[in-house]
C-alpha positions as CSV (number, residue, x, y, z in Angstrom):
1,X,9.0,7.0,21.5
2,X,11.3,9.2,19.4
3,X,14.3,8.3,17.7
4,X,16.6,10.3,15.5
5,X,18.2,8.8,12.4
6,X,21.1,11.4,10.9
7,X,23.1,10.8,7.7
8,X,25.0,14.4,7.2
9,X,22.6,16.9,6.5
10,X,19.7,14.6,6.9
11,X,17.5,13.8,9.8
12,X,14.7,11.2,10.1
13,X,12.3,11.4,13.2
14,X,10.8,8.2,14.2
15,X,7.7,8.9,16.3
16,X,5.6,5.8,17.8
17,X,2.0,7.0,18.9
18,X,-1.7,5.6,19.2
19,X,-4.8,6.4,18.5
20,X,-8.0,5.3,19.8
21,X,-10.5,4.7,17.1
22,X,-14.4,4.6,17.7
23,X,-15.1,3.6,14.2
24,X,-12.8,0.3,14.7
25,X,-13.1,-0.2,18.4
26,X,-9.6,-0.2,19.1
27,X,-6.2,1.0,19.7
28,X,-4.5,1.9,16.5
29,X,-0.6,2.4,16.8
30,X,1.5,4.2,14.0
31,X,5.0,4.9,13.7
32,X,5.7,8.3,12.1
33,X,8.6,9.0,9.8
34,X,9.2,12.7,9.5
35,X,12.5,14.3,7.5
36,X,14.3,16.8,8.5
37,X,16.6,17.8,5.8
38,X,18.8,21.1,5.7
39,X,17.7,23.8,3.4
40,X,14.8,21.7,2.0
41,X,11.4,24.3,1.9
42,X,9.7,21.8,-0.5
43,X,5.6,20.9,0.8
44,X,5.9,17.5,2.0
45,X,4.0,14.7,0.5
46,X,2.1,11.6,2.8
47,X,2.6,8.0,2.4
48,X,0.3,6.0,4.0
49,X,1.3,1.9,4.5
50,X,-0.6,-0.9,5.5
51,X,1.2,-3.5,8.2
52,X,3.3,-0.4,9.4
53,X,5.2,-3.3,12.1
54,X,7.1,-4.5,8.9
55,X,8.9,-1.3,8.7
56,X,11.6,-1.4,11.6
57,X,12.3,-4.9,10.1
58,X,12.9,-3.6,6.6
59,X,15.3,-0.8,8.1
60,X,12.6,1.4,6.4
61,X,14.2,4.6,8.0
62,X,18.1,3.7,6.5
63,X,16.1,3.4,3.1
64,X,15.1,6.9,3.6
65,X,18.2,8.4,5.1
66,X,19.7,6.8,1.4
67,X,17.6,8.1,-0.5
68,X,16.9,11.1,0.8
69,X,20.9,11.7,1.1
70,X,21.7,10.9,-2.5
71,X,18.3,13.4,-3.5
72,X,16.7,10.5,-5.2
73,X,13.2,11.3,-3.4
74,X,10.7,14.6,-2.3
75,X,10.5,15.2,1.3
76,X,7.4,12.5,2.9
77,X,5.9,11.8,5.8
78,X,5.7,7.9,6.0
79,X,3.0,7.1,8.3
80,X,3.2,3.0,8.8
81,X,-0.2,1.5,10.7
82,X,0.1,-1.5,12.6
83,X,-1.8,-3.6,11.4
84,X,-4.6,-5.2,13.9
85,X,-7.0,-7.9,13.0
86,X,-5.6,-8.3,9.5
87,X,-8.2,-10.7,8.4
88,X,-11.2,-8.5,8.9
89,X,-9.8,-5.0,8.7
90,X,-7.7,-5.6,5.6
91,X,-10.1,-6.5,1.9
92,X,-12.5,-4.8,-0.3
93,X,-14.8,-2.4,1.3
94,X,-18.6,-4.2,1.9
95,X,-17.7,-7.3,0.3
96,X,-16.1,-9.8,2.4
97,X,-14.8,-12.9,0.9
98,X,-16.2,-16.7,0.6
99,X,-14.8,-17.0,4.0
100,X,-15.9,-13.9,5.4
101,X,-13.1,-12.7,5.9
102,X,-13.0,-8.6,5.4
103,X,-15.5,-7.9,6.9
104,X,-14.3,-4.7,8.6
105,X,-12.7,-3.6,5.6
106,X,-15.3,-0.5,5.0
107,X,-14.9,0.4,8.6
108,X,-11.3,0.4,8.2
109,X,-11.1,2.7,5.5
110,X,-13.2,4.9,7.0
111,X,-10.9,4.5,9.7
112,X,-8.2,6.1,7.6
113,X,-10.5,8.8,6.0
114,X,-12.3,10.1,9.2
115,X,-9.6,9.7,12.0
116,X,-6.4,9.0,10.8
117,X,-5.8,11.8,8.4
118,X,-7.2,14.2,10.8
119,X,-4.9,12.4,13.4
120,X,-1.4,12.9,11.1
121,X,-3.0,16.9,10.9
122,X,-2.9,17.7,14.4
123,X,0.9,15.5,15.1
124,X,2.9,16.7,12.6
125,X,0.5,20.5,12.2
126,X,0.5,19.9,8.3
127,X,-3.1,21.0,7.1
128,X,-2.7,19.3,4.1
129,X,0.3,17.2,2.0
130,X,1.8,18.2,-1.7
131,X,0.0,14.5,-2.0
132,X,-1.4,11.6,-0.5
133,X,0.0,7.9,-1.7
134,X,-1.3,4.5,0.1
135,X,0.7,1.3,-0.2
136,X,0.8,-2.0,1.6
137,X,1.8,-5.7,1.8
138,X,0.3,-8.5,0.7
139,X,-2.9,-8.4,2.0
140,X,-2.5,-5.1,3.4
141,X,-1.9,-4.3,-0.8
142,X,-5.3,-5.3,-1.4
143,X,-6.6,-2.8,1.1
144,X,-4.8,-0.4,-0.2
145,X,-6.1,-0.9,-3.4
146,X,-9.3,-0.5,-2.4
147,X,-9.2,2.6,-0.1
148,X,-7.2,4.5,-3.1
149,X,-9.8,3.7,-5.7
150,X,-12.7,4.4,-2.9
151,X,-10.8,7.5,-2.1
152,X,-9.7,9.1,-4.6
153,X,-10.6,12.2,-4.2
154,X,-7.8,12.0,-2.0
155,X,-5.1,9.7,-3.0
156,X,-3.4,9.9,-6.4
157,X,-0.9,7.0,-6.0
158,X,-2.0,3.4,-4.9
159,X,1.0,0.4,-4.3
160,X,1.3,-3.1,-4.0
161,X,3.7,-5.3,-3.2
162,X,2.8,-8.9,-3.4
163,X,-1.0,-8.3,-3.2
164,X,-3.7,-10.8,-2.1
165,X,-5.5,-10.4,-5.5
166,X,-6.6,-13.7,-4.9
167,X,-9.1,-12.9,-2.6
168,X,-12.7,-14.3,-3.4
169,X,-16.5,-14.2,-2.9
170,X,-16.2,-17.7,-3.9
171,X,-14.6,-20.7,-3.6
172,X,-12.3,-21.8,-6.6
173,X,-13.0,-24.8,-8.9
174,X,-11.0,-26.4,-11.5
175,X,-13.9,-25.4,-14.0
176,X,-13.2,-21.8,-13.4
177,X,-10.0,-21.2,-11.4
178,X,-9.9,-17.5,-12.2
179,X,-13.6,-16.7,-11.8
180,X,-14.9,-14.7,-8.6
181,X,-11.8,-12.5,-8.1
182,X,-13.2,-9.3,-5.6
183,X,-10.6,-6.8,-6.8
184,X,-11.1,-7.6,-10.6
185,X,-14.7,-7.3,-10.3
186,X,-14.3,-4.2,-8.7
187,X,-12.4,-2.2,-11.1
188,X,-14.3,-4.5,-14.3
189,X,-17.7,-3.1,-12.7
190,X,-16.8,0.3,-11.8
191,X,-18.2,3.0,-14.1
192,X,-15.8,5.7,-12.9
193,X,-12.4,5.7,-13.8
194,X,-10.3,7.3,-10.8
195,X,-7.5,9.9,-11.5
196,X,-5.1,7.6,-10.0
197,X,-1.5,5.9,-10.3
198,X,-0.8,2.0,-9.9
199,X,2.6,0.3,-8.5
200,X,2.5,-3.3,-8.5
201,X,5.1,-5.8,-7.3
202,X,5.0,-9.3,-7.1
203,X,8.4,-12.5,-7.0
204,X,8.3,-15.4,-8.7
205,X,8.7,-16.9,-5.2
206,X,6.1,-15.5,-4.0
207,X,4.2,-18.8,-3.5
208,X,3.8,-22.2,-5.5
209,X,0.1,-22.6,-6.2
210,X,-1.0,-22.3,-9.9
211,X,-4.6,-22.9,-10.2
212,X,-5.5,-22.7,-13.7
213,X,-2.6,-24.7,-14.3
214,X,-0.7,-22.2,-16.8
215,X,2.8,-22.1,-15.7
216,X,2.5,-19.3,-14.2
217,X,2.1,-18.8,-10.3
218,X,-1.1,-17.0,-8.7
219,X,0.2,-14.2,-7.1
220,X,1.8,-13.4,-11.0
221,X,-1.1,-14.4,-12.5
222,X,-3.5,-12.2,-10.7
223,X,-1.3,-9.3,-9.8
224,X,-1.6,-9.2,-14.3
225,X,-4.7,-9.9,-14.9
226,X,-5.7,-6.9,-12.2
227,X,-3.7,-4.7,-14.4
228,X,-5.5,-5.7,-17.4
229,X,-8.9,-5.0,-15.8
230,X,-6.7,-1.6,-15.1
231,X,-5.6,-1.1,-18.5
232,X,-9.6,-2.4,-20.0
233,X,-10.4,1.0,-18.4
234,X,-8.4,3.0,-20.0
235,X,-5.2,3.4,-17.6
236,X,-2.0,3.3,-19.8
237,X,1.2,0.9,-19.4
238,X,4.1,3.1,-18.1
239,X,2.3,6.3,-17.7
240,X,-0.3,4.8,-15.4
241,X,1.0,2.1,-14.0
242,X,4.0,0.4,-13.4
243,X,4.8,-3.5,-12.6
244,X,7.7,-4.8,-11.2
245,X,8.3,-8.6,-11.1
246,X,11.2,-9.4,-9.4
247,X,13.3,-12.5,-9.8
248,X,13.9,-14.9,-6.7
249,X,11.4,-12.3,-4.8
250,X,9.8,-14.2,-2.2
251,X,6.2,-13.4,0.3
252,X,8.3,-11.4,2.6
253,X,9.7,-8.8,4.3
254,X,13.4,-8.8,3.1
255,X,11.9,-8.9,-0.7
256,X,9.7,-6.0,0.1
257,X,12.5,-4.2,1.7
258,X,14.7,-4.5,-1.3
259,X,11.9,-3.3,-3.9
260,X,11.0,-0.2,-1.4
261,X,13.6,2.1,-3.0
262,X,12.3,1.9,-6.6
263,X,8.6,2.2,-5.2
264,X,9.7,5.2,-3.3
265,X,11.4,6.3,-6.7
266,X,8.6,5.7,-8.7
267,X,6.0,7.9,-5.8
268,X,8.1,10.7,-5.2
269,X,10.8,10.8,-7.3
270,X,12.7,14.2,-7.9
């Protein structure tokens, strides 16, 4: 499926194709959003994103043509994967949670490493991108997270809107409400510190819960405290990484729609 997008001098291909992965045992289907702009010879830069279906809803493509019309943004090819079995594919490589959910989350990172990126080579003949930036959605944030820190080597740029950084090898308990957090242990434990770039988003609708009782809601709560593991290694507040807590932002698609333009800013700004 190809569809063409054109504001004036600006064209946005939207290309729908599948790949059939060994590594994950399945169909994987990606929708493909490559510019054509008029007298543009600038290397174009990748963007990888997690739960790729949300895209069409967002109008991901008129977000572009904007952007891209009023030269806010470098040239990208947005590559959004479809998400399959979210619960196992999406998490922290090797370390499932107290549910066991992610379990597939090293498989599907390897997924991206071995056979995607040699996938978007051969469709859209770029041998290699200006840069390589991964992002997601909720849960699809937290894998992100972890194949950019995994990865770095290739990816530079890692964001999050409204990330499961809840996710846990164990159970809460009012003794300890914060205790057990996967992604926090991660980066606290790591010994390297990545050459990489954070974006983090999260609404103070984003949920209800409040488990330590603090006043202030999870997905706020541990979308901070990550940073400050972030920041405990070294990374620097503005230069490093950026958070963006938007007011009246709720767990969805609409809110992650209207906080795409100042991630895409913030990536690939001009």
């Amino acid at each position: 499926m190809l569809v063409n997008f054109t504001k004036a001098d600006v064209r946005i291909s939207v290309n729908e194709w599948t790949l059939k992965s060994a590594i994950l045992d399945r169909e994987v289907t990606c929708v493909v959003y490559t510019p054509k702009i008029a007298d543009v010879t600038e290397p174009l830069h990748l963007l990888l994103i997690n739960d790729g279906q949300d895209l069409a809803a967002m109008q991901y493509d008129q977000i572009l043509l904007n952007m891209y019309q009023k030269k806010d943004i470098q040239p990208i090819v947005t590559v959004g994967i479809k998400a399959g079995n979210r619960l196992q594919e999406y998490g922290i490589s090797g370390q499932p949670d107290f549910k066991g959910r992610g379990s597939a989350a090293l498989a599907y990172r390897q997924f991206i490493t071995q056979e995607l990126l040699p996938a978007i080579y051969t469709q859209t003949t770029n041998t290699a991108f200006a840069s390589y930036t991964i992002a997601g959605f909720s849960l699809g944030a937290l894998s992100a997270l972890d194949i950019g820190w995994h990865e770095a080597g290739i990816f530079s740029k890692i964001g999050a809107f409204s990330g499961s950084f809840w996710w846990r090898s164990k159970e809460f308990t009012s003794a300890q409400p914060d205790k057990h957090r996967i992604a926090h242990k991660l980066i606290r434990k790591s010994t390297d510190k990545p050459s990489l770039k954070f974006w983090f988003q999260a609404g103070t609708q984003d949920e209800r819960s409040d488990r330590n009782q603090n006043g202030i809601i999870d997905s706020i709560d541990d979308s901070t405290s990550l940073i400050y593991e972030l920041y405990q290694k070294g990374y620097q507040k503005g230069k490093d990484v950026r958070y963006v807590e938007l007011i009246g932002g709720k767990h969805d698609v609409a809110t992650w729609g209207k906080m795409m333009p100042e991630f895409l800013c913030w990536a690939f700004e001009k």
